[in-house]
Z-matrix of the N, CA and C atoms (Angstrom, degrees):
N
C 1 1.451
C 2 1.536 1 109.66
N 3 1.009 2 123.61 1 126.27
C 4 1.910 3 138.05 2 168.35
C 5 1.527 4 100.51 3 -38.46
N 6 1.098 5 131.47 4 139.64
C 7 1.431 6 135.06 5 177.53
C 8 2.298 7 89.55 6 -122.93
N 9 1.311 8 88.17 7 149.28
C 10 2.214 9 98.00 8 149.23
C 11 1.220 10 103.79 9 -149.75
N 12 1.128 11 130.58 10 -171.24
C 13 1.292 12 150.14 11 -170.22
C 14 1.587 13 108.09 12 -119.84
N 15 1.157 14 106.35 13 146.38
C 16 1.482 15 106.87 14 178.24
C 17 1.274 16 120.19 15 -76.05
N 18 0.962 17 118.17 16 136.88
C 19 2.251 18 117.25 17 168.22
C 20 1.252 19 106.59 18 -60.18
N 21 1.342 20 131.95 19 -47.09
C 22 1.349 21 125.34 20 -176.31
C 23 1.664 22 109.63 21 -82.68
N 24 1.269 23 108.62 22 -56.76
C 25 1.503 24 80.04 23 -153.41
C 26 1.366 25 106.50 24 -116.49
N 27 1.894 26 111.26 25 12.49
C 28 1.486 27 118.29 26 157.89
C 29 2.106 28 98.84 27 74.23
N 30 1.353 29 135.83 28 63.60
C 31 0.976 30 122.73 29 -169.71
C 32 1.508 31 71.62 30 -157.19
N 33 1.652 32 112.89 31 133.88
C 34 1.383 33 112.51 32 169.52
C 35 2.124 34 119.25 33 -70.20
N 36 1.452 35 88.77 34 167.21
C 37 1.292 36 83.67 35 -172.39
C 38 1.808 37 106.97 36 -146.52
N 39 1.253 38 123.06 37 132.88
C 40 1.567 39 101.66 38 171.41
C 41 1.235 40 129.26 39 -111.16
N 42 1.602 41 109.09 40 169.30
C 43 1.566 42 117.89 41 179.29
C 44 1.566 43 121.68 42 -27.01
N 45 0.984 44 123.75 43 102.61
C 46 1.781 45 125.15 44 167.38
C 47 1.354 46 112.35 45 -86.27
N 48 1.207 47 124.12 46 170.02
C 49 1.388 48 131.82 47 -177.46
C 50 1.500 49 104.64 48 -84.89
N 51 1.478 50 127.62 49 -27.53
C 52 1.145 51 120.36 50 -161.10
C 53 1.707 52 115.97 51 -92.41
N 54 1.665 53 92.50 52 4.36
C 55 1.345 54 113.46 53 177.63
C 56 1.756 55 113.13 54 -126.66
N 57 1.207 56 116.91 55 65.93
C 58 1.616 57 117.88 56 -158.35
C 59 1.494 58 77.23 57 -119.28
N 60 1.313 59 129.15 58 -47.34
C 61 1.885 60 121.25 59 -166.56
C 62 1.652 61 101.06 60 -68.48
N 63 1.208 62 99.42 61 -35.08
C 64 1.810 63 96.65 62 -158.54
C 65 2.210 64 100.24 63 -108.62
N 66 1.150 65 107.99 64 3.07
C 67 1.404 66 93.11 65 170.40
C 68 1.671 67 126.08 66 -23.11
N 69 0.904 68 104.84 67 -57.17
C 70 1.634 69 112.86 68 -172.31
C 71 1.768 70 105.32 69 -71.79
N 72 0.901 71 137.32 70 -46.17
C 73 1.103 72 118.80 71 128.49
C 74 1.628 73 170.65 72 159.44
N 75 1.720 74 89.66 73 152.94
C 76 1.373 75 134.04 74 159.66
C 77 1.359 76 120.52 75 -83.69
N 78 1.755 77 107.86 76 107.07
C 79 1.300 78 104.48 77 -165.32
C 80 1.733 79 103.52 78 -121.25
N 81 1.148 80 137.67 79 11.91
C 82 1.712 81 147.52 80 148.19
C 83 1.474 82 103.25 81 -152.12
N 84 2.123 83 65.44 82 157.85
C 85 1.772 84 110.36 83 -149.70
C 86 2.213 85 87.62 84 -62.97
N 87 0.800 86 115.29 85 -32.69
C 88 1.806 87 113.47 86 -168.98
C 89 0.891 88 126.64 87 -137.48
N 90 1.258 89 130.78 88 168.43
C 91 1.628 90 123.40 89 176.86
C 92 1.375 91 106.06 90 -75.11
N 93 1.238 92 149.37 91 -24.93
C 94 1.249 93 153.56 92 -169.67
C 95 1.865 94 92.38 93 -76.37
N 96 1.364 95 120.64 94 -60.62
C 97 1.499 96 106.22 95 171.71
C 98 1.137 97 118.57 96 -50.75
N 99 1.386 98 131.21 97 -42.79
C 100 1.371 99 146.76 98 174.82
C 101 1.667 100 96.30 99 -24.07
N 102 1.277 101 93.27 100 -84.11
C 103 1.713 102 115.85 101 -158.35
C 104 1.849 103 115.09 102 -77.55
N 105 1.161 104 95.87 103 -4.20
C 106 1.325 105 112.81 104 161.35
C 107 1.886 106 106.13 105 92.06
N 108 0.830 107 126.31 106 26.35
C 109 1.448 108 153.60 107 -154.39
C 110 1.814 109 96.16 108 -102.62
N 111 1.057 110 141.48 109 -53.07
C 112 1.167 111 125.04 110 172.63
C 113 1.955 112 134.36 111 -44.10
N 114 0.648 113 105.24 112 130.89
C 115 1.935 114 98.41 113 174.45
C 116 1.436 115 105.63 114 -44.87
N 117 1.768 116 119.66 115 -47.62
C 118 1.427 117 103.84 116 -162.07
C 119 1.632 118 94.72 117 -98.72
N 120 1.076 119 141.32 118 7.66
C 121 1.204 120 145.87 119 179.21
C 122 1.663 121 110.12 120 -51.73
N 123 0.983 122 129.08 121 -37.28
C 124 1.813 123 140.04 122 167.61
C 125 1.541 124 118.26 123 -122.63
N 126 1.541 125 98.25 124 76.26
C 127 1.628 126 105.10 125 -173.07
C 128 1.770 127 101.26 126 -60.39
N 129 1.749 128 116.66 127 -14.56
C 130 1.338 129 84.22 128 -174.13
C 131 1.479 130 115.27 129 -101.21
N 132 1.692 131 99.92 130 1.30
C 133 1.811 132 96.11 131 168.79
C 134 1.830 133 117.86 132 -53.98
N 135 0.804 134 111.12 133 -20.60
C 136 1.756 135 104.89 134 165.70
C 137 1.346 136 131.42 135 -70.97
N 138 0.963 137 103.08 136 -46.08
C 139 1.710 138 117.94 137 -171.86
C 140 1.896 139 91.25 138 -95.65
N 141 1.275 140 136.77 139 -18.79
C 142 1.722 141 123.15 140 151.98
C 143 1.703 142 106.89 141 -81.97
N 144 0.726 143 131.78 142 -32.61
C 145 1.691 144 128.68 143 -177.41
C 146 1.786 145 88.39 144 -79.14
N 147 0.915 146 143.61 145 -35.40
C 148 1.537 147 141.80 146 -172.03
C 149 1.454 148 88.75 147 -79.01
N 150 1.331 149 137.00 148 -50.47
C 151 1.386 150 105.31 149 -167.71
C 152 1.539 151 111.54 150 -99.56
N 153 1.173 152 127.39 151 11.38
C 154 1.395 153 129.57 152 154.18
C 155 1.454 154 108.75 153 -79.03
N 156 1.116 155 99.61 154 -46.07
C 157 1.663 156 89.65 155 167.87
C 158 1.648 157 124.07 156 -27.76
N 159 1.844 158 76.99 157 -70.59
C 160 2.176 159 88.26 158 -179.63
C 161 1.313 160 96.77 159 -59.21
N 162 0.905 161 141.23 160 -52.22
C 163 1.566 162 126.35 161 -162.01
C 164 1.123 163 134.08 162 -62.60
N 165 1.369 164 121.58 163 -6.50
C 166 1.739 165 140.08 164 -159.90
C 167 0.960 166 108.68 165 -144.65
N 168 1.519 167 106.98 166 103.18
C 169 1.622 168 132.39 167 -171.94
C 170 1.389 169 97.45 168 -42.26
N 171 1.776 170 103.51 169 153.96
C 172 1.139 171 127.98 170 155.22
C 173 1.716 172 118.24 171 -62.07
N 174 1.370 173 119.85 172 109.69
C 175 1.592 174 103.31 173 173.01
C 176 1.505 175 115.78 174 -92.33
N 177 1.254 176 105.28 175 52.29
C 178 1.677 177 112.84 176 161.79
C 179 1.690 178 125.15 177 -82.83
């Protein structure tokens, strides 16, 4: 079976039947990667929310 990797959240995934017309492309493993709904779906929302963090004073 053809394996790719997901765009969002980079975790391989394989050929399904319900994707035989559009293989080429199908670029994530789910609709939750799709729509951006997964945790690992935006590996770089962490490491940008981490440096807004540091950057924006404490208002204590």
């Amino acid at each position: 079976m053809p394996e790719k990797t997901c765009a969002a959240c980079a975790r391989p995934f394989a050929w399904r039947r319900k994707w035989a017309r559009d293989w080429e492309a199908v670029r994530f493993c789910s609709a939750a990667c799709r729509e951006g709904r997964h945790p690992l779906a935006s590996p770089l929302a962490k490491p940008l929310a981490k440096k807004n963090s540091e950057k924006a004073p404490d208002p204590a």
